[in-house]
N, C-alpha and C positions, 0 to 999 in steps of 0.2 A: 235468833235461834240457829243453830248449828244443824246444817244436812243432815240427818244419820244415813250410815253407808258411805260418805264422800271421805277422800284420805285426810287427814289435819296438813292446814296447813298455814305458814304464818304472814300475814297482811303487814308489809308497811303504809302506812299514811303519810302521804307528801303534804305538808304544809307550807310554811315558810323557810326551808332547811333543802333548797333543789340542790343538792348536793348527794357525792356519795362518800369523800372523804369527809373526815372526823366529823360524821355521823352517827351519832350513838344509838340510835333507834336502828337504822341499817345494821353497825355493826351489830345489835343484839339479835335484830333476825337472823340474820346470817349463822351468828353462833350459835340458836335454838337444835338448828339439827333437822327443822322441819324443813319442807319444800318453801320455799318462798316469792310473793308475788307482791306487787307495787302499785301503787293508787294518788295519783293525783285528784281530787273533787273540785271543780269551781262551784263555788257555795254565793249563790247572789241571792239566795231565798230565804236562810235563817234572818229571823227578826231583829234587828237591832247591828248587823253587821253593817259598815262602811263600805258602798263601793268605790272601786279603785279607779281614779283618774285615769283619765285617756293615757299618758304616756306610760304608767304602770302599768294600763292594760296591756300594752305593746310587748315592755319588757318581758311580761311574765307570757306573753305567747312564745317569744323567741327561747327564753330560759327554759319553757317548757318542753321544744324543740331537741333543746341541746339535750336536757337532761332525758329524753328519750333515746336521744342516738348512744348516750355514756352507758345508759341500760341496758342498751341491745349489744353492746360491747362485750360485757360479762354475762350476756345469756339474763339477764332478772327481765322477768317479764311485767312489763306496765303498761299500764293504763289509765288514758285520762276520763272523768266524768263531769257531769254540772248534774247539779239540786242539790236540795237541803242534806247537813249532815246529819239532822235528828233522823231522816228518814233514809238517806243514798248509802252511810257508812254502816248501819243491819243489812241492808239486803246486800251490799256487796260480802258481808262476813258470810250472811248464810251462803247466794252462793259459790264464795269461794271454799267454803268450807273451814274456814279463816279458825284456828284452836287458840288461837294467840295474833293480837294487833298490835304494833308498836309507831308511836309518834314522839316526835318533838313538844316540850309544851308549849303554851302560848299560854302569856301572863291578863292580856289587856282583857278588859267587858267591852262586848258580850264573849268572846269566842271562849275563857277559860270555862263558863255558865254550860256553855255549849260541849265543853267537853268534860264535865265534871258530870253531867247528866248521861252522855255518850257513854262513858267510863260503867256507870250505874248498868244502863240498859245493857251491855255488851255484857256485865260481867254475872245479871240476873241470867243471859240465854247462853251462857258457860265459856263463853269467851273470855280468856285471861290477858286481858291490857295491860303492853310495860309501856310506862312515858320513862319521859329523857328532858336534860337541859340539854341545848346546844345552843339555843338565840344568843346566851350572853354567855361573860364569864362568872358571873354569880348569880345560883337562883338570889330573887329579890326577896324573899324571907330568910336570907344569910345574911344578911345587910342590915343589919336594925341598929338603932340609937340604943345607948345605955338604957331608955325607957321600953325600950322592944316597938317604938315607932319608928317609921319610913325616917328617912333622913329628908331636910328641906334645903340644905346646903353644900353644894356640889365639895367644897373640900374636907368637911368633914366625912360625908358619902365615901370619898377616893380613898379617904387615911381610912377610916374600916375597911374598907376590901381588899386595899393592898396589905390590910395587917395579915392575913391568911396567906400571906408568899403568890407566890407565882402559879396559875392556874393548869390544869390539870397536861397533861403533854396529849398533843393531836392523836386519832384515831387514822390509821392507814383505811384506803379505800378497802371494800372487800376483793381477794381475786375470784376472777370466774369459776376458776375450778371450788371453787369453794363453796359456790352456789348450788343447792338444788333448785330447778325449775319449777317452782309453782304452777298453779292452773293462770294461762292464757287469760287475762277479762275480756270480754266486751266493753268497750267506750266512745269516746267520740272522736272526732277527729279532730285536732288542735287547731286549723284551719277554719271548722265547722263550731267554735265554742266566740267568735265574732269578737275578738279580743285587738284585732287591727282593724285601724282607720282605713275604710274603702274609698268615699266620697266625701270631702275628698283624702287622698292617702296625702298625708302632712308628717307622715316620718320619716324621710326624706334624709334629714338632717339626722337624725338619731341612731339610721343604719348605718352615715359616714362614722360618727360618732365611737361608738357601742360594737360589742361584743358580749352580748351574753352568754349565760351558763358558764359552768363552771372550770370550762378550760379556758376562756374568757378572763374568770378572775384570778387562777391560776399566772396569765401571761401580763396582767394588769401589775399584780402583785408582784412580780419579778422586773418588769420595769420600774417598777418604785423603788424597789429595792437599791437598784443598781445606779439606776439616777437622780431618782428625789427626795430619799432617807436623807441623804448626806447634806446638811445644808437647812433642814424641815422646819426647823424650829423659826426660822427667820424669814424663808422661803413663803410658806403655807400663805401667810400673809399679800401677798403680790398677785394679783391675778394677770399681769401680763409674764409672768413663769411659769414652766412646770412644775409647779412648787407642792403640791396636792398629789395624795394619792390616788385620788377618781375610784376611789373604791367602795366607796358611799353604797350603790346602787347592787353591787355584788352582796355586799352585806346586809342590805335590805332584803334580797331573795336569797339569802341564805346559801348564797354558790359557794360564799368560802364564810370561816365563820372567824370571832374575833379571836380563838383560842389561836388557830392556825396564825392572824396577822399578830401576835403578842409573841410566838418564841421564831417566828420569821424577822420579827425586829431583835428580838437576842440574840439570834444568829448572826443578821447583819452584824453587830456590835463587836461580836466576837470574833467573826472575821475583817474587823477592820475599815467597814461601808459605810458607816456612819460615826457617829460622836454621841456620847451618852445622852446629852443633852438632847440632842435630834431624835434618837429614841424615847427619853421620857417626855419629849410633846407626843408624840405621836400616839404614844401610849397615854395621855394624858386626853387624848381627843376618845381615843376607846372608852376609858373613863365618861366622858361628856355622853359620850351614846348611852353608855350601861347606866347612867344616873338618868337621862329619860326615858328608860326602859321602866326603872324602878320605880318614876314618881308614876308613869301609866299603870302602872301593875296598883298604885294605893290610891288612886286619885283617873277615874276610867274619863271623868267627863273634858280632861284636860284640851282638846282639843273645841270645847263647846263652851265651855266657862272659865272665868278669873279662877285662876289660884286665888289671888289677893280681893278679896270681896269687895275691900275697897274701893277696886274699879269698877264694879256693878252701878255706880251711881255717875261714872266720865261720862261728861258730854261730846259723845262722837259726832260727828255730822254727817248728816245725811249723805251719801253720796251723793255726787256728780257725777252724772254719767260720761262728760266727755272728760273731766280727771281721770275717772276711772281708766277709760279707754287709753287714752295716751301713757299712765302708769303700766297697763299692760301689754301694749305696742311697745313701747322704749321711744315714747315722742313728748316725754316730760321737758325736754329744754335742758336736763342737769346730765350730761354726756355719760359718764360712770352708772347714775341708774339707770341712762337708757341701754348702754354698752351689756349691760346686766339682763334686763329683760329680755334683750334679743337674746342672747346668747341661753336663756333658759328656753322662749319658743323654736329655735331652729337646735338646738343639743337637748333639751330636756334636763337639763345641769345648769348651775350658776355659780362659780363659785363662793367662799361662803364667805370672805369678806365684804364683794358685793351683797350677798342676800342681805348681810346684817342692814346695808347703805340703803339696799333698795325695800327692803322692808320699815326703817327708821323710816323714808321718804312718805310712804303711804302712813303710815301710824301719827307719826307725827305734825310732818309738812301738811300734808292732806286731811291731818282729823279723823281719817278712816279706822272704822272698829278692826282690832285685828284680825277678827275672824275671816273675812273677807279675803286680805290676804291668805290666810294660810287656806282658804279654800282654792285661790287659784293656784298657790303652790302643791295642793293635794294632786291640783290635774296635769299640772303641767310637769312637775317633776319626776323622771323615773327614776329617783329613791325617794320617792314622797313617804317616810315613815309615820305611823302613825305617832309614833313617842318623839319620834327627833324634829320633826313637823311643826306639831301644838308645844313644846317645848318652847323651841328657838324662838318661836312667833311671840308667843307671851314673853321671853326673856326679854324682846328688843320695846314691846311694850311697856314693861315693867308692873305688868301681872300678874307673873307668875313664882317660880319656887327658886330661890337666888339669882334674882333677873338685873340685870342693869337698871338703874332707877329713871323713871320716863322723864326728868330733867338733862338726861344725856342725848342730845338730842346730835344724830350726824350730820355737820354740815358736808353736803356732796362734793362741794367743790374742794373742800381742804383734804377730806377723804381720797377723792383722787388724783391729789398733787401728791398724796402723800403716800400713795400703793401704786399707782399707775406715774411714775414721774415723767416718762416718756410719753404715755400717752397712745403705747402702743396697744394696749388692752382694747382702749374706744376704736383705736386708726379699726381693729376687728370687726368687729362688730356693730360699729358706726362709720363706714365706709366712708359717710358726706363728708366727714370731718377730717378724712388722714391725710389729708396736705395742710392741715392745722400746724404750724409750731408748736410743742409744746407749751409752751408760755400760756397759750390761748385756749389749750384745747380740750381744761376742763371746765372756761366760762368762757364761751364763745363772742356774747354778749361782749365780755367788756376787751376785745378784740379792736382794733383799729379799724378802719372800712380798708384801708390797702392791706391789710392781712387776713378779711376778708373776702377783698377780691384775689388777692393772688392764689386763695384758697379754694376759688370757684365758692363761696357759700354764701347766698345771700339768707341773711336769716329771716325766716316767716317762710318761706320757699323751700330751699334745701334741707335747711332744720329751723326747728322751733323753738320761739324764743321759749325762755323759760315758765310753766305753766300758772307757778306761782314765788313769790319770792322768798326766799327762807327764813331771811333777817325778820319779817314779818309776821310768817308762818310760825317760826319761833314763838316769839313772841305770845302770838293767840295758843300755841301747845301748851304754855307755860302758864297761860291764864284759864286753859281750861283745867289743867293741872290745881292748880290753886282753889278750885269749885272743890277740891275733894280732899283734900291737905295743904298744908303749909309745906311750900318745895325750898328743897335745899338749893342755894345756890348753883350753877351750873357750872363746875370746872373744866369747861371748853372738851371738845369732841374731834 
């Protein structure tokens, strides 16, 4: 219920969208006329929400930082809070006086639950709610099949969406003068909402790393631009290059949005920075995000169960605790998924031809349900998405909704002759090994001992032989496979 006697005036809610350009919630306040004031909630209370992995937590302190200082820039006054939205976002309306609240929406369950009820209450105690799309470039009930169902096939998904042209042109940030000042909130302090690792502090790595908020994705995105657009299509693939935009984690908090990286890549084009082709991957990975956007908006439990029922019945195996462990050290024996692991615990990033290897490694090699994995990538990742997360994880499984079929099984070693040929990727992040030869250095094992010792590695000591064998592991994936269908041949990985 609305104060009587206090001036109107109008709430935005910060969600997943820390952003102030092409923001369409922002721009609408702004252009209401009213005074306006700003609300971040950390929400760990409502029922049925996920919490956010340690290194998201991290992310989303420092983005909340930034987007604080962007705020005080233009005079819009924020505030951050924590508890439940059924109950923290009325009493922030009433007293701000709030006449009008405006957010981003959010598609997945529980939170759309949560704001279709929010929506009801605010607008019984006369508060008038405007939402907005900005997460994606398509709401996900524009996208439907001839039948008016979700799409289950990523290229028929791309060919509807792209049938509607080109998405809407960015939103300029708002200028200050433009602003009226809302009421001041009370909140908490970003410091005091316990969102960094104290004891011990292990982000270390993620501050060399990283740059959040949104002048962060702004400078990320201008380096892509300039130096890794051009080439992308071929590039992307190699993780010992700069071949990747690293923009993953920006677009997870919403610092920049994919409207913005879609006519920043037409630009490119148009100026000359790239090759068509380098633009339609890249545009083509947007795509892949807004496709597990969409399957999370029709299918919530995606991160918790098979798409494909059929795997309800795989015989996983039990885990191993010291498998496990050495999977998630980077101390498996196979250089590329160990190069991979580390490189996600000291960055909180992996890049994502490794994930598919290091993820195959566990699903497969290992037996491991994939849940598991994508639970440790929930924590470890700062763009752990909930859509793009349970997607990927089920895709490598073969799961889930246009998945590679779990007969494609990656071998490590070929995978890293064949993306890392130098070998400089592991020399990174598996330091024991960088006086390796290429030759040896993505099967250490079958190395000579004088190229072992000139290497300084004795293996069992410096590195670990390998944990399990894959030719084998194969083998038993294939037979467990076979418990639940008749598999098609494997045509080599």
């Amino acid at each position: 219920m609305i104060s009587p006697g206090r001036p109107p005036c109008a709430l935005i809610w910060f969600r997943e969208d820390l952003r102030l350009t092409d923001n369409p919630a922002v721009t609408a306040a702004v252009a209401s006329g009213l005074p306006v004031t700003a609300l971040f909630l950390l929400d760990e209370q409502s029922a049925g929400l996920r919490p956010l992995g340690g290194a998201s937590r991290w992310w989303l302190s420092q983005s909340l930082k930034a987007l604080a200082r962007d705020c005080d820039r233009i005079s819009l006054p924020f505030a951050v809070r924590s508890g439940s939205a059924g109950t923290a976002i009325p009493q922030t309306v009433e007293e701000s006086g709030a006449a009008q609240v405006f957010w981003t929406r959010r598609y997945s369950e529980p939170e759309a639950s949560i704001d279709a009820e929010l929506r009801r209450a605010l607008d019984r105690g006369g508060a008038v709610v405007q939402t907005f799309g900005g997460r994606l470039l398509h709401e996900p009930s524009a996208v439907r099949s001839g039948s008016g169902a979700p799409f289950k096939v990523y290229g028929a998904f791309w060919r509807a969406a792209r049938s509607g042209g080109a998405p809407r042109a960015p939103l300029p940030a708002p200028a200050g003068q433009k602003i009226i000042a809302g009421p001041r909130l009370g909140g908490d302090e970003i410091d005091a909402l316990g969102l960094e690792p104290r004891a011990p502090d292990w982000a270390g790595g993620l501050r060399e790393a990283w740059t959040p908020g949104e002048s962060g994705a702004r400078d990320a995105l201008e380096t892509f631009l300039q130096d890794g657009l051009s080439g992308y299509s071929a590039a992307r693939d190699r993780p010992d290059l700069p071949g990747t935009s690293r923009l993953s984690p920006h677009l997870r908090f919403g610092e920049i949005s994919p409207v913005q990286l879609w006519h920043a890549s037409e630009a490119a084009l148009a100026e000359g920075l790239a090759q068509a082709r380098d633009v339609e991957k890249f545009r083509n990975e947007l795509g892949w995000r807004e496709f597990a956007h969409h399957l999370l908006a029709a299918f919530p439990d995606m991160a918790r169960r098979n798409a494909s029922s059929r795997f309800d019945g795989f015989s996983w195996r039990k885990p191993d605790a010291a498998e496990l462990d050495a999977w998630r050290g980077g101390l498996t024996g196979y250089p590329i998924v160990d190069a991979g692991m580390r490189q996600l615990w000291r960055t909180g990033w992996m890049h994502n031809r490794v994930r598919m290897i290091a993820a195959s490694f566990l699903i497969k090699d290992l037996l491991v349900d994939w849940r598991i994995g994508e639970a440790w990538f929930w924590d470890t990742l700062v763009d752990a998405d909930p859509a793009n997360n349970a997607m990927n994880w089920q895709w490598v499984a073969g799961s889930g909704a246009d998945a590679a079929p779990f007969f494609r099984i990656f071998n490590p070693v070929l995978q890293g002759r064949k993306f890392d040929p130098s070998g400089d990727y592991v020399r990174t992040y598996v330091p024991e090994l960088s006086r390796l030869p290429a030759k040896w250095i993505h099967a250490p094992w079958e190395a000579p001992s004088e190229a072992l010792d000139a290497a300084g590695v004795e293996l069992g000591r410096d590195y670990p032989r390998p944990i399990v064998d894959h030719a084998a592991a194969r083998k038993r994936a294939l037979a467990a496979l076979a418990q639940i269908s008749d598999p098609t041949p494997d045509p080599g990985a």
